[in-house]
C-alpha positions as a LaTeX table, in Angstrom:
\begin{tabular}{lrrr}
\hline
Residue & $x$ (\AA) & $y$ (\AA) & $z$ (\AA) \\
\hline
Unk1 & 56.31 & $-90.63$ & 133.09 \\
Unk2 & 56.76 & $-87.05$ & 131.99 \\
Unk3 & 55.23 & $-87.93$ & 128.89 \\
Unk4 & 52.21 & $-89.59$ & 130.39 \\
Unk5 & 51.87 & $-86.64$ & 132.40 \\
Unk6 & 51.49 & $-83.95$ & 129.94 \\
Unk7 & 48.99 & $-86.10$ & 127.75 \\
Unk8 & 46.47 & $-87.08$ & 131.19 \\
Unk9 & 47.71 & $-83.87$ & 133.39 \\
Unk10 & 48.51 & $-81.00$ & 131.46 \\
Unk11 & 46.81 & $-78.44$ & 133.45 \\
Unk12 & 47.33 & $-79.68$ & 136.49 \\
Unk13 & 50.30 & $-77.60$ & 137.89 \\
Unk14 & 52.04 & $-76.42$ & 141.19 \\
Unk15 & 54.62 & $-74.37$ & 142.89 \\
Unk16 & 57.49 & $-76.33$ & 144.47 \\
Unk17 & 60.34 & $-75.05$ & 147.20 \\
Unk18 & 63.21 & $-75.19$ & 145.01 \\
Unk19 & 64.92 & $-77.34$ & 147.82 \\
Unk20 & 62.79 & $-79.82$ & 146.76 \\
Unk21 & 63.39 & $-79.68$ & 143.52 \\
Unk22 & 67.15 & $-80.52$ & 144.02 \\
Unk23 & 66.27 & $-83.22$ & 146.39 \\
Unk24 & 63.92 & $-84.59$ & 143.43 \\
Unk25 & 66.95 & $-84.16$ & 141.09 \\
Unk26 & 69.23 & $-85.55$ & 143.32 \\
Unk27 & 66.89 & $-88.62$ & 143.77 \\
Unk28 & 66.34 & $-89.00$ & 140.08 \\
Unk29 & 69.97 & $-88.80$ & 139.22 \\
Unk30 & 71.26 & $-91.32$ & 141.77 \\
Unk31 & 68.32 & $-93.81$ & 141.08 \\
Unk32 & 69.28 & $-93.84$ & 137.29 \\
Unk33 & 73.30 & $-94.17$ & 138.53 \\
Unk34 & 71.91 & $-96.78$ & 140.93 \\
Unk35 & 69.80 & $-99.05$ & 138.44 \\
Unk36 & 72.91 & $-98.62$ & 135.87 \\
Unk37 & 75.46 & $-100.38$ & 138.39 \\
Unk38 & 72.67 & $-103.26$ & 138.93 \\
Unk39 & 72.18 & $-103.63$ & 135.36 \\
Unk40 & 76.38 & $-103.95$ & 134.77 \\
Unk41 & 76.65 & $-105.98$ & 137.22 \\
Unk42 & 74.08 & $-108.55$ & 136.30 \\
Unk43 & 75.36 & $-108.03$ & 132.62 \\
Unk44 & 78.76 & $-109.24$ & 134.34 \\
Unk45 & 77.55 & $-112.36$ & 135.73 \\
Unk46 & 78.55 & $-110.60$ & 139.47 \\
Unk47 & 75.95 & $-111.22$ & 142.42 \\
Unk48 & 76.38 & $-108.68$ & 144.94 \\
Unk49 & 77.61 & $-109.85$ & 148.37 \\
Unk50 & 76.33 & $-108.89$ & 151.46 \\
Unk51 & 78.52 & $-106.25$ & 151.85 \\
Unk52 & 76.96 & $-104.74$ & 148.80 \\
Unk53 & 73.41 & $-105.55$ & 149.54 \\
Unk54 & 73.98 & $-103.22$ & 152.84 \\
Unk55 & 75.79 & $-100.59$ & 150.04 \\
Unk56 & 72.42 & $-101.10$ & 148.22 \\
Unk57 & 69.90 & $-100.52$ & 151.16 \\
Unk58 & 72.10 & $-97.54$ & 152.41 \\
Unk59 & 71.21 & $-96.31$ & 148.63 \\
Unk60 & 67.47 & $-96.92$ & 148.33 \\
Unk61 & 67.12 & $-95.69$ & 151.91 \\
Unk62 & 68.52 & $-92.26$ & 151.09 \\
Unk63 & 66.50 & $-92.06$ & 147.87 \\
Unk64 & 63.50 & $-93.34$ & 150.44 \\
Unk65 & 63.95 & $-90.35$ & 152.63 \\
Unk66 & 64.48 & $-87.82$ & 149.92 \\
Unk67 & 61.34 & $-88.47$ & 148.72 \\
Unk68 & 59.83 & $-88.89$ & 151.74 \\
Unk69 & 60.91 & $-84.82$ & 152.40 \\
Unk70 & 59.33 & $-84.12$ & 149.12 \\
Unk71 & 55.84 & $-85.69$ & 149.85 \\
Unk72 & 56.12 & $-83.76$ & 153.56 \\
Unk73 & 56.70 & $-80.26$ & 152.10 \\
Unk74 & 54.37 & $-80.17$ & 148.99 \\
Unk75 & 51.00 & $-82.73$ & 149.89 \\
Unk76 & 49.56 & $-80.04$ & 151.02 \\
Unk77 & 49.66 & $-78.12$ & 147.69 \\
Unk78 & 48.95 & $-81.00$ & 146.05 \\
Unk79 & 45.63 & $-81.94$ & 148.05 \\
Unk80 & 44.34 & $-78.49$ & 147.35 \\
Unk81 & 45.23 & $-78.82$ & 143.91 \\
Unk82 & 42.69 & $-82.17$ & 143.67 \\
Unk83 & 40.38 & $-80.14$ & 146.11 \\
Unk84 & 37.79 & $-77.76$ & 144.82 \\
Unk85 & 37.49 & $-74.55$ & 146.88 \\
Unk86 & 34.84 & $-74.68$ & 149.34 \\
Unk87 & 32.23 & $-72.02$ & 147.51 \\
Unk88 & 32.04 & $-74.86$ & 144.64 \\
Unk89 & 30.57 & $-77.73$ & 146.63 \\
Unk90 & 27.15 & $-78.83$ & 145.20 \\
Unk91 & 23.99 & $-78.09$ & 147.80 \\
Unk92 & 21.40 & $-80.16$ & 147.29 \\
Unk93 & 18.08 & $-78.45$ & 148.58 \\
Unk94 & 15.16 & $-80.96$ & 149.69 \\
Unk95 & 11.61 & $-79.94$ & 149.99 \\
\hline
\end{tabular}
């Protein structure tokens, strides 16, 4: 993704609270550990029980509402990033 990001969006940039960064991080980091144990255990053989399938929900849930604080804090900077300013909007004059 990073990669397909700095070939279609390489000027496209900005600022984000560094508490979101760590939750991003955070997020990142325990979705990689996350799809690891899935992958070993289905390497194994093991089905989860249902035990571990609430384990598992608990998990995406967390990484649900991380992101979900993300999106809250910067959409904002990100819609006026996509926005032009208001000076640049084309008026079309009619006789």
């Amino acid at each position: 993704m990073n990669t397909l990001a700095d070939r279609y969006y390489r000027d496209t940039h900005y600022p984000i609270p560094h508490a979101d960064f760590l939750r991003l991080q955070h997020a990142h980091a325990t979705g990689v550990l996350f799809l690891d144990l899935l992958d070993t255990l289905d390497l194994g053989g093991q089905r989860p029980d249902a035990e571990q399938q609430a384990s598992f929900a608990s998990v995406i849930a967390l990484l649900t509402d991380q992101l979900g604080h993300v999106v809250n804090t910067c959409e904002s900077q990100i819609l006026a990033a996509w926005r032009p300013p208001p000076h640049e909007h084309l008026i079309l004059f009619t006789d």
